[in-house]
N, CA, C and O atoms as a Maestro MAE file, in Angstrom:
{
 s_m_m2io_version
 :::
 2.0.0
}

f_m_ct {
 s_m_title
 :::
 protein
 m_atom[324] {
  # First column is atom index #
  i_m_mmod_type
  r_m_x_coord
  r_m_y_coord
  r_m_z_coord
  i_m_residue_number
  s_m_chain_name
  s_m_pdb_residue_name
  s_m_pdb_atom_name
  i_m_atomic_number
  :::
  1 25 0.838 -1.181 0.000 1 A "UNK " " N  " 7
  2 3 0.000 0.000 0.000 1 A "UNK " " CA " 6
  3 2 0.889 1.252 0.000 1 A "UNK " " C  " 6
  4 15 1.948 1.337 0.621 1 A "UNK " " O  " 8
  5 25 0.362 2.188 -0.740 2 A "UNK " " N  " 7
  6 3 1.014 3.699 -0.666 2 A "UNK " " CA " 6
  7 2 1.136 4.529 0.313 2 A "UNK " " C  " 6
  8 15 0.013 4.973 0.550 2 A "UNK " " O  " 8
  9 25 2.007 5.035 1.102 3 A "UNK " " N  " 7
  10 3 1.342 6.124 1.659 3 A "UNK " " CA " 6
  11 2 0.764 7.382 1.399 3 A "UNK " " C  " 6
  12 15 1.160 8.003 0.413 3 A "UNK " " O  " 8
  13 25 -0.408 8.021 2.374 4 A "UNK " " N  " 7
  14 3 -0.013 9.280 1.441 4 A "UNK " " CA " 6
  15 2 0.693 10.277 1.135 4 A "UNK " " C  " 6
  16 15 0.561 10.881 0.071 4 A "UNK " " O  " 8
  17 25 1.834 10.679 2.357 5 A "UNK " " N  " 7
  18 3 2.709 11.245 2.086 5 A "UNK " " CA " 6
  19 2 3.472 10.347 0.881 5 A "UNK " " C  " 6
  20 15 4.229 11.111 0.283 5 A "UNK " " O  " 8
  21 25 3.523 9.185 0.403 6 A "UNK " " N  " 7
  22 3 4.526 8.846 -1.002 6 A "UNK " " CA " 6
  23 2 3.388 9.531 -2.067 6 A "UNK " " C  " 6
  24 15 3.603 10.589 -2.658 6 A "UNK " " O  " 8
  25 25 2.263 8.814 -2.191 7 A "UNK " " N  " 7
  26 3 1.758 9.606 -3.044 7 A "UNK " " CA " 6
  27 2 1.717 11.167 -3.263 7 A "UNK " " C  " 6
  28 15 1.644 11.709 -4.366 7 A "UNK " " O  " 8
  29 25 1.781 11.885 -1.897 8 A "UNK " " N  " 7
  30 3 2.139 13.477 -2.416 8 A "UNK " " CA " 6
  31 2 3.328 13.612 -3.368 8 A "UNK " " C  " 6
  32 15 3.405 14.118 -4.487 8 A "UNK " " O  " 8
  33 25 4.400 12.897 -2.447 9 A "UNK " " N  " 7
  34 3 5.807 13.122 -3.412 9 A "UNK " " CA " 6
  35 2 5.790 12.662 -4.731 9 A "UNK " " C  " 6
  36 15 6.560 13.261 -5.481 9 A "UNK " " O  " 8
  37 25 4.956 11.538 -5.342 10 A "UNK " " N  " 7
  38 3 5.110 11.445 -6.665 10 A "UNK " " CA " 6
  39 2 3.903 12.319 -6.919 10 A "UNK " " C  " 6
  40 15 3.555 11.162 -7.153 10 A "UNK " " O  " 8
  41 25 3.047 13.039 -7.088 11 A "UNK " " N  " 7
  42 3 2.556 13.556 -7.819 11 A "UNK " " CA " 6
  43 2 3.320 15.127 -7.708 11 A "UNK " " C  " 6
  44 15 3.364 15.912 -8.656 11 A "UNK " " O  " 8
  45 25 3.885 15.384 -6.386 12 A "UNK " " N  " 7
  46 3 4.528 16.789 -6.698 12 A "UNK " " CA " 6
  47 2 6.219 16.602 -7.823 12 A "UNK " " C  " 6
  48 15 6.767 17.485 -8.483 12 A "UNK " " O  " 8
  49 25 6.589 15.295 -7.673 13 A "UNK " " N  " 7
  50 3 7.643 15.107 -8.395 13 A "UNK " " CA " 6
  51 2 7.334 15.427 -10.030 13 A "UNK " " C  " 6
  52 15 8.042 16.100 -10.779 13 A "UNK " " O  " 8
  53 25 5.944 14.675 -10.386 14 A "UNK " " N  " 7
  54 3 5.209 14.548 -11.529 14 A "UNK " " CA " 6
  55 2 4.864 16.331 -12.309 14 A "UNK " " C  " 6
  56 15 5.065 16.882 -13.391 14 A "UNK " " O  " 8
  57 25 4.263 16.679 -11.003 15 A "UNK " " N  " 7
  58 3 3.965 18.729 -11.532 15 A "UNK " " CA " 6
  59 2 5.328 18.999 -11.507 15 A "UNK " " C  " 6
  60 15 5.520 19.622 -12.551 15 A "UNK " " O  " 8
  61 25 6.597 18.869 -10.803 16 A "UNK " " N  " 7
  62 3 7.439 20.388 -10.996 16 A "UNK " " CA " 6
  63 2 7.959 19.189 -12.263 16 A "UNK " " C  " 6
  64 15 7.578 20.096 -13.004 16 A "UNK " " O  " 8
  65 25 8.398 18.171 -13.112 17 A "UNK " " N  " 7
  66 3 8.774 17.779 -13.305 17 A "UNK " " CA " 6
  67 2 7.960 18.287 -14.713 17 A "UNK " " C  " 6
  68 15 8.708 18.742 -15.579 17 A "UNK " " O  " 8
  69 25 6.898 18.265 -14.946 18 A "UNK " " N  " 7
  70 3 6.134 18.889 -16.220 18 A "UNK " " CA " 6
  71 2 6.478 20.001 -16.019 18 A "UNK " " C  " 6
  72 15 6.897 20.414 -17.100 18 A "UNK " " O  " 8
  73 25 6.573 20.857 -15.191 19 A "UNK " " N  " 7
  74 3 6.325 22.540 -14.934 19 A "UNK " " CA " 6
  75 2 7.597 22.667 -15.500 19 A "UNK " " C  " 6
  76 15 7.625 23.488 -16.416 19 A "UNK " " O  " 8
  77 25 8.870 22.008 -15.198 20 A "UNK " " N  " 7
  78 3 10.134 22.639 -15.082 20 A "UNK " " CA " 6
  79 2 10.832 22.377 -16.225 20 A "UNK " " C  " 6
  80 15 11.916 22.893 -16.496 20 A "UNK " " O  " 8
  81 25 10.040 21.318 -17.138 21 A "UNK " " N  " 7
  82 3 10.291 20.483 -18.430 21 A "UNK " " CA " 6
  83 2 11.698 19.465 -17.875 21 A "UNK " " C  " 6
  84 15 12.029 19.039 -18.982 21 A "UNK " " O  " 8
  85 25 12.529 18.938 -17.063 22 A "UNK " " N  " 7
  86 3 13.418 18.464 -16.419 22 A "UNK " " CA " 6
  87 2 12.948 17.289 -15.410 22 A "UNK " " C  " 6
  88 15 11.897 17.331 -14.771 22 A "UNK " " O  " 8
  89 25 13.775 16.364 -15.373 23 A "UNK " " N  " 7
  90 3 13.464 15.575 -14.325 23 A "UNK " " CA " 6
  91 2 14.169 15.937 -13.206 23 A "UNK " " C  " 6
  92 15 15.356 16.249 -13.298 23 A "UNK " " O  " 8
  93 25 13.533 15.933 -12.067 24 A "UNK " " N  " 7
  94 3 14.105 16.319 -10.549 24 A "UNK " " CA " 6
  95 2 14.340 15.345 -9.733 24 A "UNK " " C  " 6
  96 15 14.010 14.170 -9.890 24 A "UNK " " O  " 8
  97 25 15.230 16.070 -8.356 25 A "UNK " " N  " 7
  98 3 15.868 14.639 -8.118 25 A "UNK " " CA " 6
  99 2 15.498 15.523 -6.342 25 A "UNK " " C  " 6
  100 15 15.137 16.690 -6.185 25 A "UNK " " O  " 8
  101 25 15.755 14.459 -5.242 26 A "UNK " " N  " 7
  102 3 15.012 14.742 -3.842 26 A "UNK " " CA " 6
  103 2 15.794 16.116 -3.788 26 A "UNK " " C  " 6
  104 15 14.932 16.919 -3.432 26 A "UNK " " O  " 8
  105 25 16.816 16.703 -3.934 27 A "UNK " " N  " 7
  106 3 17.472 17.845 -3.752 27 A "UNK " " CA " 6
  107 2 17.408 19.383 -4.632 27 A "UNK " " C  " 6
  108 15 17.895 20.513 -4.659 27 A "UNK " " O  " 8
  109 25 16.483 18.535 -5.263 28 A "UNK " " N  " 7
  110 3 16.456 19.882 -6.331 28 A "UNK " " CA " 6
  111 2 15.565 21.055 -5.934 28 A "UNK " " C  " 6
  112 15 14.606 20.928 -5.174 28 A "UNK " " O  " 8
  113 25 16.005 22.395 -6.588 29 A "UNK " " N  " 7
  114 3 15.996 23.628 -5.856 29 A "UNK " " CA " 6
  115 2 15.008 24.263 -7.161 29 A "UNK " " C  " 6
  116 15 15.522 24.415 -8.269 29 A "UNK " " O  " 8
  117 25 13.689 24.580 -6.941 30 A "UNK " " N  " 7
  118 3 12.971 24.883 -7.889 30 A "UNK " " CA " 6
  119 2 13.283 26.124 -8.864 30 A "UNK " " C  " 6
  120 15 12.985 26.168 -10.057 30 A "UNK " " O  " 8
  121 25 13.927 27.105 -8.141 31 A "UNK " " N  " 7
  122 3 14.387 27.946 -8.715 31 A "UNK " " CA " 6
  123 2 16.000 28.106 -9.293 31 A "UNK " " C  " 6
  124 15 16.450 28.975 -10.039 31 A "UNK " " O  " 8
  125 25 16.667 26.982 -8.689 32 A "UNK " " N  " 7
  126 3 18.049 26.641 -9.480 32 A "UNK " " CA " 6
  127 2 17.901 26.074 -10.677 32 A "UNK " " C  " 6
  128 15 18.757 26.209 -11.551 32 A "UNK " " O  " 8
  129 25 16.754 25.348 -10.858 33 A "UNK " " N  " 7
  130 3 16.723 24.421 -12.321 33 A "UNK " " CA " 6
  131 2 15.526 25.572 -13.049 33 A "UNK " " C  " 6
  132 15 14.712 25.070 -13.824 33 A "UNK " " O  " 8
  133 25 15.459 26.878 -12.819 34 A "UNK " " N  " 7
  134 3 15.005 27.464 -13.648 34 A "UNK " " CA " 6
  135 2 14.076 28.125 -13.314 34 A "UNK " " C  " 6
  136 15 13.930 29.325 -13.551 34 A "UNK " " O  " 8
  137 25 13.264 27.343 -12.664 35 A "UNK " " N  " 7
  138 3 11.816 28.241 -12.667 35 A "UNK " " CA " 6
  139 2 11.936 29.486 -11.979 35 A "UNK " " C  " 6
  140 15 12.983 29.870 -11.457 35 A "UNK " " O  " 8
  141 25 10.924 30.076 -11.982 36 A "UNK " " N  " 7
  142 3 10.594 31.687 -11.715 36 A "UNK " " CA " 6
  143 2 8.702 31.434 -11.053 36 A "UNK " " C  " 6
  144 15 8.025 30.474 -10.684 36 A "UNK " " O  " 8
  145 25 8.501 32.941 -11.217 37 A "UNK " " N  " 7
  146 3 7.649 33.026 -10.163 37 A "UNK " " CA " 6
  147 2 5.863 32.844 -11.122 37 A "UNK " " C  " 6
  148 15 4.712 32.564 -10.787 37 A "UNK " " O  " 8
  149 25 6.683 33.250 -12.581 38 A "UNK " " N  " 7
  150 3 5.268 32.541 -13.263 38 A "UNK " " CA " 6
  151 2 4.987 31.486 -13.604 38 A "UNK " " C  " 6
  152 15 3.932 31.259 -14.197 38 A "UNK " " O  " 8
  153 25 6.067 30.365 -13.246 39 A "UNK " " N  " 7
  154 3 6.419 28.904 -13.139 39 A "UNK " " CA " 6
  155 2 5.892 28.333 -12.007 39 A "UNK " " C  " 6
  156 15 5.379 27.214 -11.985 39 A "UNK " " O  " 8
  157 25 6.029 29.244 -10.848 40 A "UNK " " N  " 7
  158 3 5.844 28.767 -9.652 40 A "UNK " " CA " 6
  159 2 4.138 28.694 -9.253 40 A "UNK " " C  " 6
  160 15 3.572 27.908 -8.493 40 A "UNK " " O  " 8
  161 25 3.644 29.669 -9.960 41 A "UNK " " N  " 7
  162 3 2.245 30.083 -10.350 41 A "UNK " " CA " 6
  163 2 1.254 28.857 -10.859 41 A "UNK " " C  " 6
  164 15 0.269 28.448 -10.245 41 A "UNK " " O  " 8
  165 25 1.683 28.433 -11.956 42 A "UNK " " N  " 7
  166 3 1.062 27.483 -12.866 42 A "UNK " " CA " 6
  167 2 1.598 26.213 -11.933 42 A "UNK " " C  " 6
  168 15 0.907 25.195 -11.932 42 A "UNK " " O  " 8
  169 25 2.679 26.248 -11.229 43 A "UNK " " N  " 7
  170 3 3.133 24.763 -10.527 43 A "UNK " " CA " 6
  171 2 2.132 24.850 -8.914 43 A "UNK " " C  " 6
  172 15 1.439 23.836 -8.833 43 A "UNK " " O  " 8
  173 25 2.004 25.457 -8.134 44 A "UNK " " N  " 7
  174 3 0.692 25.995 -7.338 44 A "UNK " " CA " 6
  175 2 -0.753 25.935 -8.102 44 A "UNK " " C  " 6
  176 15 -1.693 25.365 -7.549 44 A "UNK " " O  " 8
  177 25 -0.863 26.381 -9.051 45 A "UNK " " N  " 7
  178 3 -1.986 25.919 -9.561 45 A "UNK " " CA " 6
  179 2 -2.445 23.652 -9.861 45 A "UNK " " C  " 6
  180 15 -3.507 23.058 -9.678 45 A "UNK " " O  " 8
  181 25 -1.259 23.191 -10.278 46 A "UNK " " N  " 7
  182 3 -1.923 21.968 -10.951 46 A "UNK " " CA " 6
  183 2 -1.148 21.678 -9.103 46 A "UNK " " C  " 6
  184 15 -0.147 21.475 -9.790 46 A "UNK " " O  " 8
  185 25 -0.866 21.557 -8.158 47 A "UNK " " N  " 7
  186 3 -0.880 21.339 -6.827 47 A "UNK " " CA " 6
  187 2 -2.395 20.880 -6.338 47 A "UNK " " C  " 6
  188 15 -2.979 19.858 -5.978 47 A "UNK " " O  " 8
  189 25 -2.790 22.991 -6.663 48 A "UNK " " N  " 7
  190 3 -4.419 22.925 -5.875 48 A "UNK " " CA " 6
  191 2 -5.121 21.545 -6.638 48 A "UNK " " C  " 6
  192 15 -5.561 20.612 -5.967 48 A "UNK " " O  " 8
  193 25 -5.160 21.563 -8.243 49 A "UNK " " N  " 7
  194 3 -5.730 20.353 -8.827 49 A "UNK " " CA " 6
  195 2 -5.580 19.715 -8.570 49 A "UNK " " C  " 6
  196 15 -6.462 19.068 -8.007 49 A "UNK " " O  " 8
  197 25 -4.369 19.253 -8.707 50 A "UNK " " N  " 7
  198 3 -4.179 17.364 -8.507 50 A "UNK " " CA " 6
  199 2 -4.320 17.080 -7.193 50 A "UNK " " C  " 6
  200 15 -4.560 15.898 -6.950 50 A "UNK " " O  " 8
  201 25 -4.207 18.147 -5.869 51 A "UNK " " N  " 7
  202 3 -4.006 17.265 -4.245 51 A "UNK " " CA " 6
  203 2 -5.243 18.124 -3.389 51 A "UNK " " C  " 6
  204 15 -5.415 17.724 -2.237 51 A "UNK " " O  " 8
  205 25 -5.949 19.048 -3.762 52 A "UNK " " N  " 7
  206 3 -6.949 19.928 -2.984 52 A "UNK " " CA " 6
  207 2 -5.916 20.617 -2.130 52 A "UNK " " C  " 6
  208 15 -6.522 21.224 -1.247 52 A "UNK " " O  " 8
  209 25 -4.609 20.783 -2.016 53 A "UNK " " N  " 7
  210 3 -3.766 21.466 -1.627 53 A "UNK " " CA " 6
  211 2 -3.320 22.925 -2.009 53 A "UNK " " C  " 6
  212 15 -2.560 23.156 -2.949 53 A "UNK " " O  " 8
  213 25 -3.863 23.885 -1.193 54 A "UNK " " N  " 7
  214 3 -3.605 25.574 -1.433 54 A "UNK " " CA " 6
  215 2 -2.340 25.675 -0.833 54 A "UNK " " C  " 6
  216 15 -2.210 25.292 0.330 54 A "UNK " " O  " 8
  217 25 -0.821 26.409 -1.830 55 A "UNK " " N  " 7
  218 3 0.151 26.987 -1.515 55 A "UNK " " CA " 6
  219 2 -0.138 28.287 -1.507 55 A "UNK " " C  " 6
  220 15 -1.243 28.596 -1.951 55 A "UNK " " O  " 8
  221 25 0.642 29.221 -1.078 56 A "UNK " " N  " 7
  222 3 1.096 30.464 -1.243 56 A "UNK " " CA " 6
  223 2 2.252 30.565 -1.583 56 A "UNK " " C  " 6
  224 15 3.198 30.035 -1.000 56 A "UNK " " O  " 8
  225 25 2.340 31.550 -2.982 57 A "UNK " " N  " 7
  226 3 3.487 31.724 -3.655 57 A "UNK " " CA " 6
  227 2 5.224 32.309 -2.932 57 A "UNK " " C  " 6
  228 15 6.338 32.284 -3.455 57 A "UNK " " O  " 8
  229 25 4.903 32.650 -1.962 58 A "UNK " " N  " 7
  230 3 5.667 32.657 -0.691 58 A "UNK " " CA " 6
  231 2 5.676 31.807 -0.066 58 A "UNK " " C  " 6
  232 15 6.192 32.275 0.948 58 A "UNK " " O  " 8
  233 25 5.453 30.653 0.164 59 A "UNK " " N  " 7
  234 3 5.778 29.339 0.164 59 A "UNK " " CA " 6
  235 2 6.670 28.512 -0.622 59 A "UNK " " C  " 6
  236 15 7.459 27.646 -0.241 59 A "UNK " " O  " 8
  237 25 6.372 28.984 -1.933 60 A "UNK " " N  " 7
  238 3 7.583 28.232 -2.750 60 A "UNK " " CA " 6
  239 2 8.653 28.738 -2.383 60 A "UNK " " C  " 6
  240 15 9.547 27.896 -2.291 60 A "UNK " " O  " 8
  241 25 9.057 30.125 -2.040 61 A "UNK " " N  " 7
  242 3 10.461 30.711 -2.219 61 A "UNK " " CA " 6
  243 2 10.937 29.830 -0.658 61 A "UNK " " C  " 6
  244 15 12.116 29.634 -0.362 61 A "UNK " " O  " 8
  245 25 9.938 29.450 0.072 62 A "UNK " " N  " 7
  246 3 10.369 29.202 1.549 62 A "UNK " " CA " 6
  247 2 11.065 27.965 1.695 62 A "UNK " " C  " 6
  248 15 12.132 27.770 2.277 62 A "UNK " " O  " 8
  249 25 9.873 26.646 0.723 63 A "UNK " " N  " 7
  250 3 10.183 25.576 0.498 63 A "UNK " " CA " 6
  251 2 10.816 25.516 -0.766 63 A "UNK " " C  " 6
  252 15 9.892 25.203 -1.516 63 A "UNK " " O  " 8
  253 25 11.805 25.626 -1.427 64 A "UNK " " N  " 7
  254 3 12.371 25.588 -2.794 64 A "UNK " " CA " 6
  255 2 12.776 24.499 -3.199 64 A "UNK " " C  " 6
  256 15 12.461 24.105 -4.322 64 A "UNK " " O  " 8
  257 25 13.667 23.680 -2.263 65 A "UNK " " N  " 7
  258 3 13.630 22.098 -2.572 65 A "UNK " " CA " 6
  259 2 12.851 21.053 -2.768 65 A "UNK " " C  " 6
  260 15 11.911 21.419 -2.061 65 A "UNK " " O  " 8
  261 25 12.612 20.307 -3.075 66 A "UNK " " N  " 7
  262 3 11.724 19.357 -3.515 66 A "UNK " " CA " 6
  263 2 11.117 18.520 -2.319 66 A "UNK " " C  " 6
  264 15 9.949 18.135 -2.281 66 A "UNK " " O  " 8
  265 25 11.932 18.326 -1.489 67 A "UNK " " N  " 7
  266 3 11.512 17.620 -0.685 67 A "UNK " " CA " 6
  267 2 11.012 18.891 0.422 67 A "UNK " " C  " 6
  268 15 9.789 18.995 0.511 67 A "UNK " " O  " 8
  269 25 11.668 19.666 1.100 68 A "UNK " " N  " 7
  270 3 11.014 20.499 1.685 68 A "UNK " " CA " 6
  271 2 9.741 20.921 1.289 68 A "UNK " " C  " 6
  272 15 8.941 20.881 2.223 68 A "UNK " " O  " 8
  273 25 9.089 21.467 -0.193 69 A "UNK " " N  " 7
  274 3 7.926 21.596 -0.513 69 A "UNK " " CA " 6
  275 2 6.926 20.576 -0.508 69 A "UNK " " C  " 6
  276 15 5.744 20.889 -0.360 69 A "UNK " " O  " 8
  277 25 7.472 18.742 -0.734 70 A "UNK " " N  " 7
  278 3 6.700 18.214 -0.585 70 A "UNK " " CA " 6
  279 2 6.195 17.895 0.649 70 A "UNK " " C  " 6
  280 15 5.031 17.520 0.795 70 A "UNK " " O  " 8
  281 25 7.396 18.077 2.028 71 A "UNK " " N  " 7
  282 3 6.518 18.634 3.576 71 A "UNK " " CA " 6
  283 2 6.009 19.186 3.340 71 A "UNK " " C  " 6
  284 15 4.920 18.712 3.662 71 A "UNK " " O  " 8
  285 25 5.807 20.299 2.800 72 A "UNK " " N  " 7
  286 3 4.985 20.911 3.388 72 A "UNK " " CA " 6
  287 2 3.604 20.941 2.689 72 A "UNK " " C  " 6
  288 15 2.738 21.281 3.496 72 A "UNK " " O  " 8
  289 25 3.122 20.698 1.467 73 A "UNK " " N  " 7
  290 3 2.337 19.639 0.963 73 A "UNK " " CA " 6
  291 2 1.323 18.705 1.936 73 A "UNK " " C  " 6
  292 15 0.134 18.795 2.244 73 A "UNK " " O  " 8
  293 25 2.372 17.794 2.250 74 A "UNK " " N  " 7
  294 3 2.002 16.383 2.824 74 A "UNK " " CA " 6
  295 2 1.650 16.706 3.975 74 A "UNK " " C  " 6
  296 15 0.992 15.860 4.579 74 A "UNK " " O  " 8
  297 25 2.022 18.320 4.845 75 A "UNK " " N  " 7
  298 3 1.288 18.236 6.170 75 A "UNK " " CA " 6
  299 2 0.016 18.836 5.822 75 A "UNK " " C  " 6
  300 15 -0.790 19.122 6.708 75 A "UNK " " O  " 8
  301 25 -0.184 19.014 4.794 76 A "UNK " " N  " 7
  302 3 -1.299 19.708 4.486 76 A "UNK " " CA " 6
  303 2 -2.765 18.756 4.054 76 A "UNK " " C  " 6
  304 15 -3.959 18.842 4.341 76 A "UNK " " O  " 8
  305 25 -2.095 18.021 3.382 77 A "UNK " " N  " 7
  306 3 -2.752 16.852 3.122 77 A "UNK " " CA " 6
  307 2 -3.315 15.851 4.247 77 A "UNK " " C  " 6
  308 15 -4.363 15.206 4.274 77 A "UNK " " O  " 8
  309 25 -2.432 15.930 5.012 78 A "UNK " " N  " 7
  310 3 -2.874 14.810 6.643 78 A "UNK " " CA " 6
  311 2 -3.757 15.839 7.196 78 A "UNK " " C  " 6
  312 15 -4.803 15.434 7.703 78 A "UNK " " O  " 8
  313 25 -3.530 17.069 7.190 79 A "UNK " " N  " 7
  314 3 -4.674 18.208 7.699 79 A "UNK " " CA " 6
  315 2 -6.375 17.779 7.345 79 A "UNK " " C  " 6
  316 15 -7.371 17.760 8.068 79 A "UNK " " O  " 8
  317 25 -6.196 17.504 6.101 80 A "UNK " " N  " 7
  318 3 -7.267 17.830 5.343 80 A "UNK " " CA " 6
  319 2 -8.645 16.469 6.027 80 A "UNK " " C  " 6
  320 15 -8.296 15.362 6.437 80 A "UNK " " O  " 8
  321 25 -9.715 16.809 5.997 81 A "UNK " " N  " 7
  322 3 -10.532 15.895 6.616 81 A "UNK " " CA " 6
  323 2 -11.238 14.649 5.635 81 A "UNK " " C  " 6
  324 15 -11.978 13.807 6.144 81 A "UNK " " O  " 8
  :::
 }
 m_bond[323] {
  # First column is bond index #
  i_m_from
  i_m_to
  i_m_order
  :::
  1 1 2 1
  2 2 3 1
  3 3 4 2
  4 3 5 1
  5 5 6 1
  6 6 7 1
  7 7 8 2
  8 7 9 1
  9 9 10 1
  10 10 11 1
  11 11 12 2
  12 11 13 1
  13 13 14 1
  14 14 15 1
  15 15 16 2
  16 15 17 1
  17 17 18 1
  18 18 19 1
  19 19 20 2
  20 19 21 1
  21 21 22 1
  22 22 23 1
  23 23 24 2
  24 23 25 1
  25 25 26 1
  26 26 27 1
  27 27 28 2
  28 27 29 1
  29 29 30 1
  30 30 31 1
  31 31 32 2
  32 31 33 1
  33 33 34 1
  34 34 35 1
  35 35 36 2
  36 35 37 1
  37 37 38 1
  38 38 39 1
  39 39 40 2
  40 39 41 1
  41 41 42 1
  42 42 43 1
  43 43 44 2
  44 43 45 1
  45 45 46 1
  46 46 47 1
  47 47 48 2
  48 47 49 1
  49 49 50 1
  50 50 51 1
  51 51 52 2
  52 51 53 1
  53 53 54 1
  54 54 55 1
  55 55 56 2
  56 55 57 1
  57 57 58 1
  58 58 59 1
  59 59 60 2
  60 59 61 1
  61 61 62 1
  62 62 63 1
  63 63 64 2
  64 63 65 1
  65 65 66 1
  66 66 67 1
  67 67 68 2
  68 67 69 1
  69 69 70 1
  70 70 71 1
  71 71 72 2
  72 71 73 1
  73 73 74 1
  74 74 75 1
  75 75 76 2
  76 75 77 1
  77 77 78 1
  78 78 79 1
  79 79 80 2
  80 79 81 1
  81 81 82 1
  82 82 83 1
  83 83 84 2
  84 83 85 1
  85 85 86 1
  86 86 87 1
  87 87 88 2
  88 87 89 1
  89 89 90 1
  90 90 91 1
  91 91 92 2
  92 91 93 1
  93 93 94 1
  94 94 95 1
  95 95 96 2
  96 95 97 1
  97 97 98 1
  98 98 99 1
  99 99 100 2
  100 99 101 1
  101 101 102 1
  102 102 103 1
  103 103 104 2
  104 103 105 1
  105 105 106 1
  106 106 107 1
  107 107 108 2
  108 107 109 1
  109 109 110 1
  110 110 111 1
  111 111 112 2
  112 111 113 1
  113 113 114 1
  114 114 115 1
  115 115 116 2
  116 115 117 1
  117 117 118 1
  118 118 119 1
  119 119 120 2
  120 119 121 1
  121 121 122 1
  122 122 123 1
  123 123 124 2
  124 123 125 1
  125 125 126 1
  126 126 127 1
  127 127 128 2
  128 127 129 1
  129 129 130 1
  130 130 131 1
  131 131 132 2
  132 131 133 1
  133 133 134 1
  134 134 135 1
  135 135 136 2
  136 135 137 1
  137 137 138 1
  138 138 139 1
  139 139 140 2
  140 139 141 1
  141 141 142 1
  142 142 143 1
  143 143 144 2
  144 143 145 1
  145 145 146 1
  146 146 147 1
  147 147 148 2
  148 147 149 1
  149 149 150 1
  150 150 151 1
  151 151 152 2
  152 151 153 1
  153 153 154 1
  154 154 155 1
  155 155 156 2
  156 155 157 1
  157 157 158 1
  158 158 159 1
  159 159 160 2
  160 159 161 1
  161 161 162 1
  162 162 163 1
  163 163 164 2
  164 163 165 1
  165 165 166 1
  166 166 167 1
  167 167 168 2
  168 167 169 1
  169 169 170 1
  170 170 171 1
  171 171 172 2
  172 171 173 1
  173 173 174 1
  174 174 175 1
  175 175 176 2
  176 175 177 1
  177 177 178 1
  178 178 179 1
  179 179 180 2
  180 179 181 1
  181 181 182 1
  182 182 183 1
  183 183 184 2
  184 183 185 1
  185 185 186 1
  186 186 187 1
  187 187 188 2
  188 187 189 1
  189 189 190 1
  190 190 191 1
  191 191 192 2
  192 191 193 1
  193 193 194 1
  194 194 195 1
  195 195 196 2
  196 195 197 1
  197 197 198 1
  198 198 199 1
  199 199 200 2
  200 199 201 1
  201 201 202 1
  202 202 203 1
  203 203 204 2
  204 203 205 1
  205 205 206 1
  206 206 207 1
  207 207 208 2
  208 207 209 1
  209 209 210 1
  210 210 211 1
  211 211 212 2
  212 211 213 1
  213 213 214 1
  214 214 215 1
  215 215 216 2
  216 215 217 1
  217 217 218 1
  218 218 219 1
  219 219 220 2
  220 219 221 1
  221 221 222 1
  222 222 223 1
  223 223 224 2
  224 223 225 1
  225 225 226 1
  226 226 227 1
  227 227 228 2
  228 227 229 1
  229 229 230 1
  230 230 231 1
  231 231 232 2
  232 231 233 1
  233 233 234 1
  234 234 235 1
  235 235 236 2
  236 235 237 1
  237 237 238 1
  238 238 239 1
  239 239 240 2
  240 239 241 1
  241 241 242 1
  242 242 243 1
  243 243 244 2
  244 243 245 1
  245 245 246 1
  246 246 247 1
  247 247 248 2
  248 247 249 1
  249 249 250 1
  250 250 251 1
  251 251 252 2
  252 251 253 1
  253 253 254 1
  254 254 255 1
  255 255 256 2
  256 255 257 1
  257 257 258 1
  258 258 259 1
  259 259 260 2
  260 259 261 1
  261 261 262 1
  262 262 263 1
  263 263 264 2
  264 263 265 1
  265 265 266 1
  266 266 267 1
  267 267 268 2
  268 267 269 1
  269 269 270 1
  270 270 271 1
  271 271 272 2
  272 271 273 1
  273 273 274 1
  274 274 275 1
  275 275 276 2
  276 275 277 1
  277 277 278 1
  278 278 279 1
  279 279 280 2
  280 279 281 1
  281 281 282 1
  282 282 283 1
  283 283 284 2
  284 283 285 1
  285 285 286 1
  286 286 287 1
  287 287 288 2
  288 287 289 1
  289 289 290 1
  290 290 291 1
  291 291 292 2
  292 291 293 1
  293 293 294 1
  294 294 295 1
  295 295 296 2
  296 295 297 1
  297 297 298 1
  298 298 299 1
  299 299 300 2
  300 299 301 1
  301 301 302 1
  302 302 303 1
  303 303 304 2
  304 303 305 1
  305 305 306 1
  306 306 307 1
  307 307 308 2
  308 307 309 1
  309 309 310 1
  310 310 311 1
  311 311 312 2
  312 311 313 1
  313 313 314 1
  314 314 315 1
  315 315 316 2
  316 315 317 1
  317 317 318 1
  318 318 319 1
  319 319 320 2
  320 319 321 1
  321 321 322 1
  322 322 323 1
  323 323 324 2
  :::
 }
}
């Protein structure tokens, strides 16, 4: 069985990984491999879609790594009822 924190991480691996056109790896820094803040926009957007998960775009700059953003994601997700 999955968890759902694994399932957050592959589907957030899956968005920045379309968003960023690049494959990412647990260390990667969203804004080192390129993206910007109208990247970060459209990558917050298919988030809210795919997980019912609301970021704030000040969130990305906070969480920039991959795995840090997907904490913070995944506590969001165990939040949710």
């Amino acid at each position: 069985m999955t968890t759902p924190a694994t399932k957050v991480h592959e589907a957030v691996v899956a968005i920045w990984t379309e968003t960023l056109g690049i494959e990412v790896t647990p260390d990667a820094d969203f804004f080192l491999l390129g993206g910007h803040s109208l990247l970060a926009t459209r990558m917050i957007a298919r988030v809210e879609q795919a997980l019912g998960v609301k970021v704030r775009l000040r969130e990305v700059f906070d969480h920039a790594t991959l795995e840090d953003f997907v904490g913070l994601v995944a506590a969001r997700t165990a939040d949710q009822p």
